[in-house]
C-alpha positions as CSV (number, residue, x, y, z in Angstrom):
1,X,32.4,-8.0,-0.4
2,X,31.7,-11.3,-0.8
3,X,27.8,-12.6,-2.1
4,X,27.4,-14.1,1.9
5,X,28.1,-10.7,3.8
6,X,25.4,-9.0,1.4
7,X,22.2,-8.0,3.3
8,X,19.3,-9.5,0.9
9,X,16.2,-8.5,1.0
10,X,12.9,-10.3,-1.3
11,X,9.6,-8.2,-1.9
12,X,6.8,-10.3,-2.2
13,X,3.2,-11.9,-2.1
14,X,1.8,-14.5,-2.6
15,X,0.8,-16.0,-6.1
16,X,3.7,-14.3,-7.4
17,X,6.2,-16.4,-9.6
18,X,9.3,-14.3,-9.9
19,X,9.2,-14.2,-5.6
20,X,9.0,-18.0,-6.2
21,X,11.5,-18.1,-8.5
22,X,13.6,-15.6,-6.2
23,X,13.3,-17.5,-3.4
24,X,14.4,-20.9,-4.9
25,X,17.4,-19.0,-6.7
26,X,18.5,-17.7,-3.2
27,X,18.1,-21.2,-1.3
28,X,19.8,-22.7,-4.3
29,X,22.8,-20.8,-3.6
30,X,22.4,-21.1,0.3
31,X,22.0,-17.2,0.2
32,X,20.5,-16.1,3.5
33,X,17.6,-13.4,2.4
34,X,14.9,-11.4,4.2
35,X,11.7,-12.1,2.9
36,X,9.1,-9.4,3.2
37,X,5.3,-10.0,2.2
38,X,3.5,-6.6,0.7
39,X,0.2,-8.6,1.2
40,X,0.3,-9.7,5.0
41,X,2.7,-6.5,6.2
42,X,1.6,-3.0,5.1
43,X,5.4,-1.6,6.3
44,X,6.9,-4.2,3.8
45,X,4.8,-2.1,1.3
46,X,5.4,1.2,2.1
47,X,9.2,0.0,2.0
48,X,8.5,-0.9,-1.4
49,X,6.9,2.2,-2.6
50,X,10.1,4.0,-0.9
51,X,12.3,1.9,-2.8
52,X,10.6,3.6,-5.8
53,X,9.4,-0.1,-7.0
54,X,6.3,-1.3,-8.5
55,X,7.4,-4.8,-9.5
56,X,7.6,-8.3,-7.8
57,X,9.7,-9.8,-7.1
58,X,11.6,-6.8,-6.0
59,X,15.0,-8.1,-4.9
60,X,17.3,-5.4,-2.2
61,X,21.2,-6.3,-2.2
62,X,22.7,-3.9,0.0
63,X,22.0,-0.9,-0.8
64,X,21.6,-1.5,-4.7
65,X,17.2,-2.0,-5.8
66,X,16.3,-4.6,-8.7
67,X,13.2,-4.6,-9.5
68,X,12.2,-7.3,-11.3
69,X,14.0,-10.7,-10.3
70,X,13.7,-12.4,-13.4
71,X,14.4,-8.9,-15.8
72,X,17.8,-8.6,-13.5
73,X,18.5,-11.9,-12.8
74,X,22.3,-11.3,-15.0
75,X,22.4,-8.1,-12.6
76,X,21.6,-9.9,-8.8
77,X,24.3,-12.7,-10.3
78,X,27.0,-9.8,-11.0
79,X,26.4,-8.2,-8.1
80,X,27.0,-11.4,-5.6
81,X,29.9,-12.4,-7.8
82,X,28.0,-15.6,-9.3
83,X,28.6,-16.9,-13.2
């Protein structure tokens, strides 16, 4: 599948500098990505909790969970096919 079909989905809040650093890693790429704030939406949380993940920025590819965007970022690169 290639990295552009990929459903992506970012766990954040605000403050947080592995979301930004998500974020600017996705845009860099022109990676479209669903950005979901813990703080301002209480579903986005419980989403989170589901995923079984206590760590932002949590990062969703498909169906595959990393939490942790900087501790997977060789991972999320694998995973859309990126060196």
């Amino acid at each position: 599948m290639v990295a552009q079909d990929l459903k992506i989905t970012i766990y954040t809040q605000p403050g947080c500098g592995d979301c930004r650093r998500a974020k600017m890693f996705f845009e860099h790429c022109r990676l479209a990505y669903t950005e979901k704030n813990i703080q301002a939406d209480p579903q986005a949380l419980a989403e989170l909790e589901k995923l079984g993940s206590q760590t932002l920025a949590t990062v969703v590819i498909g169906d595959e969970v990393f939490p942790g965007f900087m501790n997977n970022l060789y991972k999320i690169k694998d995973k859309l096919g990126l060196e």
